[in-house]
C-alpha positions as CSV (number, residue, x, y, z in Angstrom):
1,X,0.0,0.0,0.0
2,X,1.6,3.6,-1.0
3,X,3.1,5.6,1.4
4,X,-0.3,8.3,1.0
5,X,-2.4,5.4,1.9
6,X,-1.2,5.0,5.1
7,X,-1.2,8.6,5.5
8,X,-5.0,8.9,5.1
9,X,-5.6,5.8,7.1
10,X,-3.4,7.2,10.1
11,X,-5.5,10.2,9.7
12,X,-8.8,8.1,10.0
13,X,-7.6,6.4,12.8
14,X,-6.6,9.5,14.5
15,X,-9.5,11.6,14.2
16,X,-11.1,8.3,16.2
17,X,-13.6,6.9,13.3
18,X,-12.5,3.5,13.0
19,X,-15.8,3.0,10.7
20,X,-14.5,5.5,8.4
21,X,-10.6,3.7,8.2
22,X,-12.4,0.6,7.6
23,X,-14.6,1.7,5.2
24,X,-11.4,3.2,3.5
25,X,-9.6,0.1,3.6
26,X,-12.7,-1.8,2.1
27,X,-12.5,0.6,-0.8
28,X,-9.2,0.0,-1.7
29,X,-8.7,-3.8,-1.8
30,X,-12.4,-3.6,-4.0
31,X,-10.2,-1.5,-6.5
32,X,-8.0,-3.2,-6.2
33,X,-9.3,-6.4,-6.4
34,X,-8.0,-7.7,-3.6
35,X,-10.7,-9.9,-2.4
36,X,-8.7,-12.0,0.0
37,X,-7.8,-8.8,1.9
38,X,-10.9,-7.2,1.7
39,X,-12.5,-10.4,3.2
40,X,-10.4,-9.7,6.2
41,X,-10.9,-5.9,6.1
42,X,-14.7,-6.6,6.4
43,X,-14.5,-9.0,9.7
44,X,-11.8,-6.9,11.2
45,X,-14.0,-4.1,10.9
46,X,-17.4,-6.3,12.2
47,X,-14.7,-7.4,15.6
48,X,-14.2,-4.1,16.2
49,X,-18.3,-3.4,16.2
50,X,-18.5,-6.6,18.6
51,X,-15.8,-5.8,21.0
52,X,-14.0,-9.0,19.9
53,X,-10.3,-8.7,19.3
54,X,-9.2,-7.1,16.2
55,X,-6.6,-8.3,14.8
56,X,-7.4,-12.1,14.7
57,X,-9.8,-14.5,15.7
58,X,-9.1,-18.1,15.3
59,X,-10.8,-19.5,18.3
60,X,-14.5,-18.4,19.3
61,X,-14.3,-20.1,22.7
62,X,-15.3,-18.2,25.9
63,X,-16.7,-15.8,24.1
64,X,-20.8,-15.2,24.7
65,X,-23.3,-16.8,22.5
66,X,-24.7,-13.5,21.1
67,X,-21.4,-12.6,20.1
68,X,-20.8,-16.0,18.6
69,X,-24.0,-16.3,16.6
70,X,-23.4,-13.0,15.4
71,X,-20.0,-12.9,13.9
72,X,-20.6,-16.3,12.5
73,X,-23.2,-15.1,10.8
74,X,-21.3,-12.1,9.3
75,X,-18.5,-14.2,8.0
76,X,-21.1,-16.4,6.3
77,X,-22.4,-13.0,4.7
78,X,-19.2,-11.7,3.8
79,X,-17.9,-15.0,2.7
80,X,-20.6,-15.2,0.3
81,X,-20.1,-11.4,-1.1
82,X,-16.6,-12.0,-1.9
83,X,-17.5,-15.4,-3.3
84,X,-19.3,-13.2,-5.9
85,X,-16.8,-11.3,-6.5
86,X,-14.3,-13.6,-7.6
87,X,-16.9,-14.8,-9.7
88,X,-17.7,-11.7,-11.6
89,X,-14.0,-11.7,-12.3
90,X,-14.4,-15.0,-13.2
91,X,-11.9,-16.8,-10.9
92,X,-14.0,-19.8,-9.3
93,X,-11.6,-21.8,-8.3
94,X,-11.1,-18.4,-5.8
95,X,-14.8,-18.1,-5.3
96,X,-14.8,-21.9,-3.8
97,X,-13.3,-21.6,-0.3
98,X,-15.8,-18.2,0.2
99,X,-19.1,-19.4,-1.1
100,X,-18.3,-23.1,0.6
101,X,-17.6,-21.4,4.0
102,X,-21.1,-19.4,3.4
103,X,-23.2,-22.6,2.5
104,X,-24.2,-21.5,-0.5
105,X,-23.1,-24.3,-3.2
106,X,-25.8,-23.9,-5.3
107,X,-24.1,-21.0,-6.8
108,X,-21.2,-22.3,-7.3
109,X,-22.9,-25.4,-9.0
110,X,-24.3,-22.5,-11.2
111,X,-20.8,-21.1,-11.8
112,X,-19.6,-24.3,-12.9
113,X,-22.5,-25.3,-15.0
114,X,-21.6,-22.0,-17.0
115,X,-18.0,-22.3,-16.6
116,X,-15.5,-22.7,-19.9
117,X,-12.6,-24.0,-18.6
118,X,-9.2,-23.6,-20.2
119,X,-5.6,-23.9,-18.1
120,X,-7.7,-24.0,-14.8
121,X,-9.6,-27.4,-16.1
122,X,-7.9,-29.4,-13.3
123,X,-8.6,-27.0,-10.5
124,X,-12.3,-27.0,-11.8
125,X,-12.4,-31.0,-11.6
126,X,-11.0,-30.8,-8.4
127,X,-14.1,-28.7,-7.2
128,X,-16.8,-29.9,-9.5
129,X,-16.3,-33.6,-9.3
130,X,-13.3,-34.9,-6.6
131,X,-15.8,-32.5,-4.0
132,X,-18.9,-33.4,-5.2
133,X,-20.0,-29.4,-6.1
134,X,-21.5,-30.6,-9.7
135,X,-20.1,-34.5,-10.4
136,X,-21.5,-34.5,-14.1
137,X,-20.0,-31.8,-14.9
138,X,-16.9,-32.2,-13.3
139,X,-17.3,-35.9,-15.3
140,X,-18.0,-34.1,-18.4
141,X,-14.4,-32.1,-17.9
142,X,-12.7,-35.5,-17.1
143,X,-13.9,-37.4,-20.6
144,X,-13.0,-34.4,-22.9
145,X,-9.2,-33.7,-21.0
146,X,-8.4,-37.6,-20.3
147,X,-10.8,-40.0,-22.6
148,X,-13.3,-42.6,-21.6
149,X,-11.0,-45.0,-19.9
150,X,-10.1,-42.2,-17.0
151,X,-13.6,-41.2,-16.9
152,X,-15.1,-44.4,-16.0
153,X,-12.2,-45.4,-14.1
154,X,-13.0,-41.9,-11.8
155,X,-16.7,-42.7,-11.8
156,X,-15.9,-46.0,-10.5
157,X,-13.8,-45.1,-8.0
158,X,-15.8,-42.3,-6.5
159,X,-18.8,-42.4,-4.2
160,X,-21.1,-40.4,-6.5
161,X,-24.4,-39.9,-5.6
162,X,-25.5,-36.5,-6.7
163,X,-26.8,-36.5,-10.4
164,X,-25.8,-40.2,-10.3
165,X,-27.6,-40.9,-13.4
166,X,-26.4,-38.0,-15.5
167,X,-22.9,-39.4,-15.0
168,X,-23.7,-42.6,-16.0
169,X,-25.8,-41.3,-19.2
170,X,-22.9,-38.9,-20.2
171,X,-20.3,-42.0,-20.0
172,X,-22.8,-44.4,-21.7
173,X,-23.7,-41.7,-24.3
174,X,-20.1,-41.8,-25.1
175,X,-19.5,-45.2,-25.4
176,X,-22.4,-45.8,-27.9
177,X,-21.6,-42.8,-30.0
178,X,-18.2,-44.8,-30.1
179,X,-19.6,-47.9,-31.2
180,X,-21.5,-46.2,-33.6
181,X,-19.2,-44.6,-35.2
182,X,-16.3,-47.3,-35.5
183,X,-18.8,-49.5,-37.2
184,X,-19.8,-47.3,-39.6
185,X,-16.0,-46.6,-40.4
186,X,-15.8,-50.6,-40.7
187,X,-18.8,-50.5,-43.2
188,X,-17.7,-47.3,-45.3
189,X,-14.2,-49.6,-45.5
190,X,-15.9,-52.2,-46.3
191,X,-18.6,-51.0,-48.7
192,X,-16.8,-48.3,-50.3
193,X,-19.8,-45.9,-49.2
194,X,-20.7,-44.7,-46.0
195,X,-23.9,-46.4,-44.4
196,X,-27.1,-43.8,-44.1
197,X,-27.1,-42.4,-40.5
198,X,-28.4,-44.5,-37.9
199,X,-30.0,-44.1,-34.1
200,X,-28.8,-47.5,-32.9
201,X,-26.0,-50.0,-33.2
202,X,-29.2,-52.7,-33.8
203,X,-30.2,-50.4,-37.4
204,X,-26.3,-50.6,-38.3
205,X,-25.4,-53.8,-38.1
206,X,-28.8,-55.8,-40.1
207,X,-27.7,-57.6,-42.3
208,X,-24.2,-57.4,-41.9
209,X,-23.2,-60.4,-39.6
210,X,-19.3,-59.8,-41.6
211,X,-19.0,-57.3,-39.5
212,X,-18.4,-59.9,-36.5
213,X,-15.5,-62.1,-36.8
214,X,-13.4,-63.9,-34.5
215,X,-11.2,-61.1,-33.8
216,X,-13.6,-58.2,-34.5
217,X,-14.5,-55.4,-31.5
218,X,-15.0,-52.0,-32.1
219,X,-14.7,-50.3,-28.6
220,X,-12.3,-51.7,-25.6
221,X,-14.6,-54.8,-24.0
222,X,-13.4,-53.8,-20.8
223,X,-15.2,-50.1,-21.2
224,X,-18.6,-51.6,-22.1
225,X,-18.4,-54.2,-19.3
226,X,-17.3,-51.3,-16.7
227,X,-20.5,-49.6,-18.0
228,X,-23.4,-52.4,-18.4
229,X,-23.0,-52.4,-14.1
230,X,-24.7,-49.4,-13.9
231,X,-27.7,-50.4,-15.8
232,X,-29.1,-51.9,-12.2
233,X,-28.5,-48.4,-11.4
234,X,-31.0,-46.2,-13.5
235,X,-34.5,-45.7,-14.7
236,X,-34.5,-43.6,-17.8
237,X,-36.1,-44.9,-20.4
238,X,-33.8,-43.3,-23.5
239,X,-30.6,-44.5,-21.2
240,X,-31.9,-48.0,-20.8
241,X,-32.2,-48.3,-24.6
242,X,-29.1,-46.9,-24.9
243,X,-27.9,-50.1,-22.9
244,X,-30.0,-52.5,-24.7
245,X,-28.0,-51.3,-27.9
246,X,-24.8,-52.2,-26.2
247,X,-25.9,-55.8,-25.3
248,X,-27.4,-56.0,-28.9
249,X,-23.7,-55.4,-29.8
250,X,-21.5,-57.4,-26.9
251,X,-23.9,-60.7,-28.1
252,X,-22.9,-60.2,-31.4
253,X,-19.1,-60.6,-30.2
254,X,-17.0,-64.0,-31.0
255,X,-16.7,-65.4,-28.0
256,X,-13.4,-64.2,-26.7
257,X,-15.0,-60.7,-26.5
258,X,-17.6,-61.8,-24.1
259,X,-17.6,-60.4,-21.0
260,X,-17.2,-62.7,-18.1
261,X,-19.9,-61.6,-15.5
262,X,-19.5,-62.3,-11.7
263,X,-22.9,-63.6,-9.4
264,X,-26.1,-63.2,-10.6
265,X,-25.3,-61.4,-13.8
266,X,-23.0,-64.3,-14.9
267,X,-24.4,-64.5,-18.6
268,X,-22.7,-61.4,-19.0
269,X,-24.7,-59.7,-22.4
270,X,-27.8,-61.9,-22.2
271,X,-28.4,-61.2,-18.4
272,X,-28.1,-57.5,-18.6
273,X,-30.2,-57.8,-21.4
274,X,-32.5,-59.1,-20.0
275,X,-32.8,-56.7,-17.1
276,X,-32.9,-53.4,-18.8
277,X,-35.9,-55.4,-21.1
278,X,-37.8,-56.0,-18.3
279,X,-37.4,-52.4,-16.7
280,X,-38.4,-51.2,-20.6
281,X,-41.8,-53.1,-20.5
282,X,-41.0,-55.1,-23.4
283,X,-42.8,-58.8,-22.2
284,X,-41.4,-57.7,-19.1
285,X,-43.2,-60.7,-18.1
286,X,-40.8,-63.0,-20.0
287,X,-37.5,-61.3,-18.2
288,X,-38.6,-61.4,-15.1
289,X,-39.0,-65.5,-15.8
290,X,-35.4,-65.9,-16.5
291,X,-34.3,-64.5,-13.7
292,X,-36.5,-66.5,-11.9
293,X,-34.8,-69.8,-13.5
294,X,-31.5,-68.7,-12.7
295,X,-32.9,-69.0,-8.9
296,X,-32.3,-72.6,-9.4
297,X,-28.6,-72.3,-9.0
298,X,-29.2,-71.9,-5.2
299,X,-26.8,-68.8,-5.2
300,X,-27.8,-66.3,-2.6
301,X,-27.0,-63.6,-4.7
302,X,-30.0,-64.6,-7.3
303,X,-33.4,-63.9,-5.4
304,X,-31.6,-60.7,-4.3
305,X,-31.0,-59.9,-8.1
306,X,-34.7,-60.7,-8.4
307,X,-35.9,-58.5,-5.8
308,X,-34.4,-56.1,-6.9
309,X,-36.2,-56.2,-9.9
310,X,-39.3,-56.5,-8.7
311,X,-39.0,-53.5,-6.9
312,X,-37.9,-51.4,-9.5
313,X,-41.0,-53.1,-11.5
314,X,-43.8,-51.6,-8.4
315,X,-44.5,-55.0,-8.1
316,X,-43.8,-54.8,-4.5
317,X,-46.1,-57.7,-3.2
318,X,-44.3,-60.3,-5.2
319,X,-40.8,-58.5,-3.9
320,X,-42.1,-58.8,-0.3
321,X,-42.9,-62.9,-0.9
322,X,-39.3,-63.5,-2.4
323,X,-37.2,-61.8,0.4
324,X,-39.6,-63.8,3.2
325,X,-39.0,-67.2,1.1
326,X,-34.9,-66.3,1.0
327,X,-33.8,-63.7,3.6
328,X,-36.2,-62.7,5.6
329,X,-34.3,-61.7,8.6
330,X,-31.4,-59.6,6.6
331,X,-31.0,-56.0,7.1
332,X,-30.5,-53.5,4.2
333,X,-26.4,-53.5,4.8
334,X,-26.0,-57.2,4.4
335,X,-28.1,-57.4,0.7
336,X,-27.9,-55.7,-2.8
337,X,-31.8,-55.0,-2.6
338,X,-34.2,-53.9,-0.2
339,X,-34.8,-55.9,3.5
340,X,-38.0,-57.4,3.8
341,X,-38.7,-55.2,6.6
342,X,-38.9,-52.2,4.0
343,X,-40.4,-54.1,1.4
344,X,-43.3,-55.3,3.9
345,X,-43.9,-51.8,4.0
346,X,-43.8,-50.8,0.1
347,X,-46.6,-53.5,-0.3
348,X,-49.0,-52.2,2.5
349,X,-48.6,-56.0,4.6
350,X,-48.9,-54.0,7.9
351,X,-49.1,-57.1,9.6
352,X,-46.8,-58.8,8.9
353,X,-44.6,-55.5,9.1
354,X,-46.1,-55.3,12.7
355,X,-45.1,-59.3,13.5
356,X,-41.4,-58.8,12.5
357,X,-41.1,-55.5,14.6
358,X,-42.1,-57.2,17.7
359,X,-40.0,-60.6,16.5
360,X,-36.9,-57.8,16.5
361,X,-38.1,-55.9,19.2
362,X,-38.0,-52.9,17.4
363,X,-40.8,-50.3,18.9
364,X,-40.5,-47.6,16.3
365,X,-41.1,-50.3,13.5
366,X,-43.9,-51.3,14.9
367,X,-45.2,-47.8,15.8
368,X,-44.8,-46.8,12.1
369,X,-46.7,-50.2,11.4
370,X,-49.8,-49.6,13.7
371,X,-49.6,-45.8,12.6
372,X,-49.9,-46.4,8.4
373,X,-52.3,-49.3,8.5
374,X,-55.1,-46.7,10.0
375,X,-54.1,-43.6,7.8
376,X,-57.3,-42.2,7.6
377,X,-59.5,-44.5,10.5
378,X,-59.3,-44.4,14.0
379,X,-56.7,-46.3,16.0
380,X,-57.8,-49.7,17.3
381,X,-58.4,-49.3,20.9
382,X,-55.3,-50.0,23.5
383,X,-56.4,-53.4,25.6
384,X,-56.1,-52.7,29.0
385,X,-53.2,-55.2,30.0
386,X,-51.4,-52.9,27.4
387,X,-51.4,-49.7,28.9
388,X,-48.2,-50.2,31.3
389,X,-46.2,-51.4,28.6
């Protein structure tokens, strides 16, 4: 700061008008954009209104709750205000520690949305997707810097739950546009003449069973694979066809492309096939059946599979039989599908919900149990030997 700066300021402070000196040194660092300092100018200036130390703060203990509650809340508000700052200046990966220490990562989910990264790409990953501020975008960033192969290696190694599906649709999206497109380069080699534009990998290939030999792929298996596991995972119709494409493809492999699938999706192709058919409506009927055979097996894993299934399906009723025949005292941690504790409750079998609670001794089961079987009627009346209990 010049030499006249500190001038004025001594002046300021001086004439005993620390709101003036502060207001000053807001001033500057906003000219200056110096946001970082003029965060700081802002709280020291709010400690001094307090009667809280000026010069730092690190520690809020022993200090009364008034005071607490309301210096908290003005570094949340001025957190937030030079959050926006660096954004007008367009510097988010500065904005991040402000608007994340004011709560407010919906903006910054904005900011990223609308963001076009260039040399700050990794520092926008970082936020976006590593932190979980906006994953598909963050996702999105990863495919176009690194390819396919990191992107669904990050997806796969990251706990993303936020916009879950959108991840998955932009990878699969990918991966079929792929396909798509290497085929028709095979044809146009092939034919002399590139094939008319097609929707699907199904429309492409009619016809043209040459375009499968023994050593013939078109994408890495090992990408498809990594991506048919998340077809358990979503519900859009448009993705699920998507994923029905790519098993119409992977059966069309020789054999040393097929994909060796682990417990209860062991058929690899076929099985995940048939899953995504059945969650599509198409003789859902029929899908459901051959998972139903595969039950045969005797592998735990296979009613699960089923049940899980069925849920997705609504057809709750037949999910709720299934878990009683195979597991009916598992909790939701030890299965890849719902209990049958949750599922008695998705199909409205209120007694039976209400035996299991008491078989458990779980009181707040049972409560809930009592409670939604008389939505709408009057309780049953308490028997007197009851009312000590």
């Amino acid at each position: 700061m010049p030499e006249d700066a500190f001038g004025e300021l001594g002046n300021l402070l001086a004439a005993g008008d620390p709101h003036k000196a502060f207001a000053f040194l807001v001033e500057r660092y906003r000219a200056a954009r110096d946001y970082r300092a003029l965060f700081e100018a802002r709280l020291m200036s709010k400690r001094w209104e307090l009667g809280l130390p000026v010069y730092q703060l690190r520690d809020l203990a022993g200090i009364a709750p008034e005071l607490q509650s309301a210096y908290s809340d003005a570094v949340s508000a001025v957190a937030r205000e030079v959050g926006e700052l660096f954004l007008a200046d367009g510097e988010i990966p500065s904005a991040w520690p402000y608007l994340r220490a004011s709560g407010n990562l919906e903006r910054m989910t904005e900011a990223l949305e609308a963001a076009e990264p260039g040399e700050n790409v990794d520092e926008l990953i970082q936020i976006a997707f590593q932190e979980g501020v906006h994953p598909a975008k963050g996702l999105e960033w990863i495919l176009k810097k690194y390819g396919i192969c990191q992107a669904i290696s990050a997806l796969g190694m990251a706990q993303v739950e936020k916009d879950r599906e959108r991840c998955i649709a932009l990878l699969t999206g990918s991966l079929h546009r792929e396909t798509l497109d290497r085929i028709a380069q095979a044809i146009e080699s092939a034919e002399g003449a590139a094939p008319p534009a097609a929707d699907t990998i199904a429309e492409l290939i009619a016809g043209r069973d040459w375009l499968f030999g023994e050593y013939s792929a078109y994408v890495d298996t090992s990408h498809l694979a990594s991506m048919l596991q998340y077809s358990l995972d979503v519900s859009d119709p448009a993705l699920l066809r998507q994923f029905h494409d790519l098993c119409i493809y992977g059966k069309h492999l020789s054999a040393q492309f097929h994909i060796a699938g682990q417990v209860p999706l062991e058929q690899g192709y076929v099985d995940y096939d048939h899953y995504v058919l059945a969650l599509l409506g198409d003789e859902s009927e029929d899908h459901v059946e051959h998972f139903r055979r595969k039950m045969a097996s005797g592998h735990p894993l296979h009613p699960q599979l089923l049940v899980k299934l069925l849920t997705e399906l609504g057809r709750y009723r037949e999910a709720f039989e299934l878990a009683m025949e195979h597991f009916p005292n598992e909790r939701a941690g030890e299965l890849n599908c719902l209990p049958a504790m949750e599922l008695s409750h998705l199909a409205k079998e209120f007694d039976r919900m209400k035996a299991m609670a008491q078989e458990r001794g779980d009181l707040l089961t049972y409560a809930a149990a009592v409670l939604e079987s008389h939505v709408g009627q009057a309780l049953p009346p308490v028997h007197p030997d009851s009312q000590n209990v």
